[in-house]
DORO-638381 format. One line per field, with one value per atom (N, C-alpha, C): x, y, z; chain; atom name; residue number from 1. Coordinates in steps of 0.02 Angstrom, whole numbers, plus 50000, padded with zeros to 5 digits. Example, Ala and Ser with C-alpha at 12.3 -4.5 7.8 and 13.67 -1.06 7.14 Angstrom:
<sites>
xx [50660:50615:50660:50642:50684:50645]
yy [49716:49775:49835:49888:49947:50002]
zz [50390:50390:50390:50354:50357:50394]
unit [A:A:A:A:A:A]
site [N:CA:C:N:CA:C]
pos [1:1:1:2:2:2]
</sites>
This chain:
<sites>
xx [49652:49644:49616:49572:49544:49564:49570:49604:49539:49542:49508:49510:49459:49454:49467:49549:49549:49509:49489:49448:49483:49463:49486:49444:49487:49440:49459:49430:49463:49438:49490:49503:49489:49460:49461:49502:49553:49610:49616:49632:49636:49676:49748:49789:49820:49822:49844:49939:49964:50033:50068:50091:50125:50195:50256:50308:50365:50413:50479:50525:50540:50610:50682:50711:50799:50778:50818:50820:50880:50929:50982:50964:50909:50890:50834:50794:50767:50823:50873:50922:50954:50967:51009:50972:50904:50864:50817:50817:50778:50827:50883:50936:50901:50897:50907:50923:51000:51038:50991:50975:50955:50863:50835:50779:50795:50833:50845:50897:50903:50941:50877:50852:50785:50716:50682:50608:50587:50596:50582:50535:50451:50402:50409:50454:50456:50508:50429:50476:50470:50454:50399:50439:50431:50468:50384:50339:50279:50279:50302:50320:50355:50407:50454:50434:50399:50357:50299:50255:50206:50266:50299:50330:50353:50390:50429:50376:50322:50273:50239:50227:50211:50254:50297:50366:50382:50395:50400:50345:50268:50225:50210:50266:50238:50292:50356:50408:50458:50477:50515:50566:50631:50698:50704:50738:50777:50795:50852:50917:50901:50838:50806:50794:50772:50742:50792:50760:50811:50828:50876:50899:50937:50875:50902:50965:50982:51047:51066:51090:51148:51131:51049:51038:51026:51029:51021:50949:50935:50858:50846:50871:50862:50842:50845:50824:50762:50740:50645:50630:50564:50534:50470:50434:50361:50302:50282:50251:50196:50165:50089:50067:50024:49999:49931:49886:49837:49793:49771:49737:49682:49639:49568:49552:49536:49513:49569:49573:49553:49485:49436:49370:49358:49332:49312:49254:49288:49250:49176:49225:49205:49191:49179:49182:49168:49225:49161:49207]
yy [53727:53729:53662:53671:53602:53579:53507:53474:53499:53532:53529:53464:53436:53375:53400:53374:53372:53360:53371:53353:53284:53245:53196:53157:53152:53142:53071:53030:52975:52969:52939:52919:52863:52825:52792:52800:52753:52745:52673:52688:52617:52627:52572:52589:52518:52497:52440:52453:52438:52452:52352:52377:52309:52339:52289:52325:52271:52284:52236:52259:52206:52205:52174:52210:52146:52092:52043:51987:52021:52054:52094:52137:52187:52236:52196:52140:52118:52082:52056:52013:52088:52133:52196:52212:52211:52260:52228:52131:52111:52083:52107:52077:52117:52079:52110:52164:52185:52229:52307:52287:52331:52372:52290:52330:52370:52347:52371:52466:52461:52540:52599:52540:52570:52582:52525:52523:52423:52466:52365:52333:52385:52361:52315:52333:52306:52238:52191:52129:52049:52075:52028:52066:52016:52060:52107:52087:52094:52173:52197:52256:52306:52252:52306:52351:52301:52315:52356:52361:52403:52480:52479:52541:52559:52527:52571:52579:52551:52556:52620:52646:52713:52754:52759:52822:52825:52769:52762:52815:52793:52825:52902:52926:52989:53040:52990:53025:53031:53001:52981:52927:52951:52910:52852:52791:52753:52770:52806:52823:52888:52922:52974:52938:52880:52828:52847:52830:52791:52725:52712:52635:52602:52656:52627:52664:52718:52772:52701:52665:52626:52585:52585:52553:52577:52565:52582:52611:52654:52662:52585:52570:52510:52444:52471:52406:52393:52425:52436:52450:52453:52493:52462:52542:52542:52532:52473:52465:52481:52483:52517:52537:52579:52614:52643:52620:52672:52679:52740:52748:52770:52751:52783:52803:52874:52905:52964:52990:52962:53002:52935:52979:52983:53016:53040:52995:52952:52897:52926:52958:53006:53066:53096:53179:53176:53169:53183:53261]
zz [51593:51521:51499:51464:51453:51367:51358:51309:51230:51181:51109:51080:51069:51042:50962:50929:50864:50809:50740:50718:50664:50659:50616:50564:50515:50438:50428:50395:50363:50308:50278:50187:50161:50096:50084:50019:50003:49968:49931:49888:49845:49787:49800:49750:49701:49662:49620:49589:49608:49567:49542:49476:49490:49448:49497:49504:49475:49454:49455:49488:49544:49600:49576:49549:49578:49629:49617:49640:49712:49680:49709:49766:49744:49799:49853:49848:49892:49945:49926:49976:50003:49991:50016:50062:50055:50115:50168:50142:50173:50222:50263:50335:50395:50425:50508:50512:50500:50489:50467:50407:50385:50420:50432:50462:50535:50578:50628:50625:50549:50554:50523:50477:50432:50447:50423:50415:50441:50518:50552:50536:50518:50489:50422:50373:50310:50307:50314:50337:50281:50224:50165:50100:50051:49991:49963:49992:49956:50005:50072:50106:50082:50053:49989:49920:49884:49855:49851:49906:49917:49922:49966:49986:49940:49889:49817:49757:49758:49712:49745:49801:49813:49807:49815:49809:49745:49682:49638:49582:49626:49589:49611:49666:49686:49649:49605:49569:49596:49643:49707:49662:49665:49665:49712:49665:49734:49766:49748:49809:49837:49828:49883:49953:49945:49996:50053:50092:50167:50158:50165:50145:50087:50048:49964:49925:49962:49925:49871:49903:49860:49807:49791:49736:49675:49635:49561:49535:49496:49512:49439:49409:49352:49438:49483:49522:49536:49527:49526:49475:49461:49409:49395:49406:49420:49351:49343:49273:49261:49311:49315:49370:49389:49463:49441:49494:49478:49560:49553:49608:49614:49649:49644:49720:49715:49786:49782:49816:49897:49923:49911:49933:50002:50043:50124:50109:50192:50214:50244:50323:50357:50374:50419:50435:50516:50536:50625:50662]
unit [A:A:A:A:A:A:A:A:A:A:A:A:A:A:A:A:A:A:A:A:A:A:A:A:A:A:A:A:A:A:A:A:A:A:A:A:A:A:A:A:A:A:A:A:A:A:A:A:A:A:A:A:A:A:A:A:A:A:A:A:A:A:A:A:A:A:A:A:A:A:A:A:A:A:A:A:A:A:A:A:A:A:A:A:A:A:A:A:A:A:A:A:A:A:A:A:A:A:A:A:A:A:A:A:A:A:A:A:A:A:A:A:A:A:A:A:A:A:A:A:A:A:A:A:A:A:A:A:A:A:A:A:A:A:A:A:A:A:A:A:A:A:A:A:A:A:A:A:A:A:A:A:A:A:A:A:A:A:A:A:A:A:A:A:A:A:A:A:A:A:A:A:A:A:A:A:A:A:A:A:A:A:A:A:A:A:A:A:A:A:A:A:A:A:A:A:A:A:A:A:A:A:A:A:A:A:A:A:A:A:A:A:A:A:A:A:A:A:A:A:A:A:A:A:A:A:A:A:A:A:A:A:A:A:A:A:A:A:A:A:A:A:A:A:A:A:A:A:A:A:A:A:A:A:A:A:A:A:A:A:A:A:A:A:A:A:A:A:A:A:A:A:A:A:A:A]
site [N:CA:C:N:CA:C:N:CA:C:N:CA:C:N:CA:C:N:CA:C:N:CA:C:N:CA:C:N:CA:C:N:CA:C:N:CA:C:N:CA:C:N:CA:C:N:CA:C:N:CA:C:N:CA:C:N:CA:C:N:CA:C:N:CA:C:N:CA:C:N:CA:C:N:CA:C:N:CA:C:N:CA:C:N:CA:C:N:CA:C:N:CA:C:N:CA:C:N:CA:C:N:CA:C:N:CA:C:N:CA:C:N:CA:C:N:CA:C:N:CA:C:N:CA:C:N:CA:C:N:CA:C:N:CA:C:N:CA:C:N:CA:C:N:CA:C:N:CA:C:N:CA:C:N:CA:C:N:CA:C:N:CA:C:N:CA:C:N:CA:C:N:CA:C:N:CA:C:N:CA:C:N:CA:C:N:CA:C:N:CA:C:N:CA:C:N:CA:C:N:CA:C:N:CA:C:N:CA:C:N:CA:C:N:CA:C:N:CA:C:N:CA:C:N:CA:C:N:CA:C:N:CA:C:N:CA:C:N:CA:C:N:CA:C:N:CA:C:N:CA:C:N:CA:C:N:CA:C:N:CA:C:N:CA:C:N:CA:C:N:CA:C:N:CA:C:N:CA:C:N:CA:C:N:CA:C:N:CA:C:N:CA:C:N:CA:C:N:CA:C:N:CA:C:N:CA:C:N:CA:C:N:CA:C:N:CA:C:N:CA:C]
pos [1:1:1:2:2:2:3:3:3:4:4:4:5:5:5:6:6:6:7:7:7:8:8:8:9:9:9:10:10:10:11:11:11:12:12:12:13:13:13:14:14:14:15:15:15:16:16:16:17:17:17:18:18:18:19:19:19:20:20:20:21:21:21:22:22:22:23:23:23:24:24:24:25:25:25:26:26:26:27:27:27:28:28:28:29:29:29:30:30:30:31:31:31:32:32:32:33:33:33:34:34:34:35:35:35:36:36:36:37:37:37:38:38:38:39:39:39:40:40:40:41:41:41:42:42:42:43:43:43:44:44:44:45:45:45:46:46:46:47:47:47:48:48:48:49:49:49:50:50:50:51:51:51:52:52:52:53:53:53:54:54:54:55:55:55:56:56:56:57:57:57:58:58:58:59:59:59:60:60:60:61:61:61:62:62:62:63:63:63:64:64:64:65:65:65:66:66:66:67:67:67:68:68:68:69:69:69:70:70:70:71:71:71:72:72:72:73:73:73:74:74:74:75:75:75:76:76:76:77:77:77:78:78:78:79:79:79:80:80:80:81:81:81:82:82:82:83:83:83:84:84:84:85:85:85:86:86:86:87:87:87:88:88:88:89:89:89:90:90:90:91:91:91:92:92:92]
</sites>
Protein backbone atom coordinates (compact mmCIF):
# COMPACT_ATOMS: atom_id res chain seq x y z
CA UNK A 1 0.00 0.00 0.00
CA UNK A 2 1.58 3.02 -0.81
CA UNK A 3 1.59 6.32 1.53
CA UNK A 4 -1.24 9.48 -0.16
CA UNK A 5 0.58 12.49 0.05
CA UNK A 6 -1.89 14.79 2.27
CA UNK A 7 -2.92 17.91 0.87
CA UNK A 8 -1.86 20.98 2.89
CA UNK A 9 -2.95 24.64 2.84
CA UNK A 10 -1.35 27.46 4.60
CA UNK A 11 -2.75 30.61 6.15
CA UNK A 12 -1.83 33.85 6.48
CA UNK A 13 -3.12 35.29 9.85
CA UNK A 14 -2.70 38.46 11.52
CA UNK A 15 -4.05 39.35 14.78
CA UNK A 16 -3.52 42.67 17.15
CA UNK A 17 -5.12 42.26 20.70
CA UNK A 18 -4.22 44.45 23.59
CA UNK A 19 -5.07 42.97 26.86
CA UNK A 20 -4.97 43.66 30.78
CA UNK A 21 -3.33 40.92 33.07
CA UNK A 22 -3.47 40.77 37.06
CA UNK A 23 -0.34 41.35 38.40
CA UNK A 24 -1.86 38.15 40.52
CA UNK A 25 -2.59 35.76 37.60
CA UNK A 26 0.85 36.26 35.90
CA UNK A 27 2.84 35.12 39.32
CA UNK A 28 0.11 32.04 39.59
CA UNK A 29 0.90 30.65 36.19
CA UNK A 30 4.27 31.82 35.48
CA UNK A 31 6.06 28.66 38.27
CA UNK A 32 7.74 25.74 37.10
CA UNK A 33 5.11 24.00 38.75
CA UNK A 34 2.65 25.06 36.76
CA UNK A 35 4.30 24.90 33.30
CA UNK A 36 5.37 21.43 33.85
CA UNK A 37 1.47 20.24 34.66
CA UNK A 38 0.22 22.79 31.83
CA UNK A 39 1.47 24.62 28.90
CA UNK A 40 5.67 24.27 29.19
CA UNK A 41 5.74 26.39 26.01
CA UNK A 42 4.23 29.49 27.82
CA UNK A 43 7.21 30.82 29.35
CA UNK A 44 7.04 35.07 29.01
CA UNK A 45 4.18 37.09 30.48
CA UNK A 46 4.03 38.40 26.83
CA UNK A 47 3.14 34.06 26.11
CA UNK A 48 0.41 34.60 28.54
CA UNK A 49 -0.93 37.20 27.00
CA UNK A 50 -0.93 36.20 23.43
CA UNK A 51 -2.75 32.89 24.64
CA UNK A 52 -5.64 34.67 26.68
CA UNK A 53 -6.01 37.42 24.12
CA UNK A 54 -6.99 34.51 21.65
CA UNK A 55 -9.37 32.51 23.79
CA UNK A 56 -10.63 35.65 25.25
CA UNK A 57 -11.45 36.81 21.67
CA UNK A 58 -12.89 33.44 20.55
CA UNK A 59 -15.55 33.91 23.76
CA UNK A 60 -13.67 31.55 25.73
CA UNK A 61 -13.85 31.89 29.71
CA UNK A 62 -10.93 31.98 32.11
CA UNK A 63 -11.70 29.20 34.05
CA UNK A 64 -12.69 27.09 30.77
CA UNK A 65 -8.82 27.23 30.31
CA UNK A 66 -6.49 24.51 31.43
CA UNK A 67 -4.70 25.98 34.20
CA UNK A 68 -6.74 28.92 34.75
CA UNK A 69 -10.06 27.13 36.54
CA UNK A 70 -8.99 29.13 39.58
CA UNK A 71 -8.88 32.52 38.34
CA UNK A 72 -11.35 35.08 38.24
CA UNK A 73 -12.49 35.99 34.76
CA UNK A 74 -12.05 40.12 36.27
CA UNK A 75 -8.27 38.74 35.88
CA UNK A 76 -7.93 39.44 32.31
CA UNK A 77 -9.74 41.35 30.14
CA UNK A 78 -9.65 41.69 26.55
CA UNK A 79 -9.74 45.49 25.39
CA UNK A 80 -9.37 45.23 21.91
CA UNK A 81 -8.74 42.39 19.21
CA UNK A 82 -8.77 42.50 15.76
CA UNK A 83 -7.98 40.23 13.07
CA UNK A 84 -7.40 40.29 9.59
CA UNK A 85 -7.36 37.06 7.38
CA UNK A 86 -7.08 34.46 7.48
CA UNK A 87 -6.16 34.80 3.87
CA UNK A 88 -4.58 31.47 1.91
CA UNK A 89 -1.04 31.93 1.52
CA UNK A 90 -0.83 28.76 -0.41
CA UNK A 91 -2.49 25.84 -2.22
CA UNK A 92 -0.18 22.90 -3.09
Amino acid sequence: MTARKSKRRRFFVTMTAHIEISQELLDSVLTDEWRSTFYDHLREPEDIAEMLAFNLAQGREIKSLDGFADQPERAAKLLDFRSEGPGEETDE
